[in-house]
N, C-alpha and C positions, 0 to 999 in steps of 0.2 A: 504494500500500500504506500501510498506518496504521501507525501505533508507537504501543505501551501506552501511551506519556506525551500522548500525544491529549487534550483534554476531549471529553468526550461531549456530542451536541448539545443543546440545553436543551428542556426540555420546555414543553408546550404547558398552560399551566393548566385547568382543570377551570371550564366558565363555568357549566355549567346539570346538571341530576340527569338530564338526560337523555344529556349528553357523558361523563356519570360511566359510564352503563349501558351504552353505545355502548364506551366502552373494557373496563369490568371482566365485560363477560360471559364472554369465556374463561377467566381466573383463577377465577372464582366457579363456573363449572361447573367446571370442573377440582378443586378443592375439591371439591365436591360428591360427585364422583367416589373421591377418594380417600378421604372421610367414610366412602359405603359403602361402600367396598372393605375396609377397617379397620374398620370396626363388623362386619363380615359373617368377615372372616379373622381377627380378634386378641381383640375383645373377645367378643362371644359364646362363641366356645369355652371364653375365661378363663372364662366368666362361671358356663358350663353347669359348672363343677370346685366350683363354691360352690351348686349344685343351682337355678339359674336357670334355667327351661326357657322360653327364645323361641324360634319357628321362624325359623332364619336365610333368606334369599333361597338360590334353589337359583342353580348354576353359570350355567345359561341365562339367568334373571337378573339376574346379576350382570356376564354379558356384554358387556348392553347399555352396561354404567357402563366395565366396560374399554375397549371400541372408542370411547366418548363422550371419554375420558381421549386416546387414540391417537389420535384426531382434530385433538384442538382443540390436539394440540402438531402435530402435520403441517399443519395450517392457520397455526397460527405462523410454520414451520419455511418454506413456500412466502412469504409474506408480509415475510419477513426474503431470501430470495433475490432477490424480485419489488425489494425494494427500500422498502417501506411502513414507515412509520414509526405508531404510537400512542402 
């Protein structure tokens, strides 16, 4: 078992833009995700109160960006069990 006062293991530096893209693809979709999820739920509706008329993405989807978000933290979440370190 670990105790808070652990250091954490040191990380692996970034050697190439391809080691960069190989780590940050989840964060970066994940973002992505919640970009549109918040452009689609928060600002447009603000937006349509100031007479801005865009057609926001329907629920269907906007589906696809929820289950992408609920993915890539369960792919995390297995990867942190399995033992995998990035």
């Amino acid at each position: 078992m670990t105790s808070q006062n652990d250091p954490l293991p040191p990380r692996r530096p970034i050697t190439s833009i391809w080691d960069f893209a190989v780590r940050a693809w989840r964060p970066t979709a994940s973002w992505v995700c919640v970009l549109v999820l918040l452009v689609n739920g928060v600002v447009l509706p603000v937006a349509q109160l100031w007479g801005v008329t865009v057609q926001p993405l329907s629920w269907a989807d906007l589906s696809v960006f929820a289950l992408g978000l609920i993915a890539a933290g369960a792919s995390r979440t297995v990867e942190k069990i399995q033992g995998v370190t990035s």
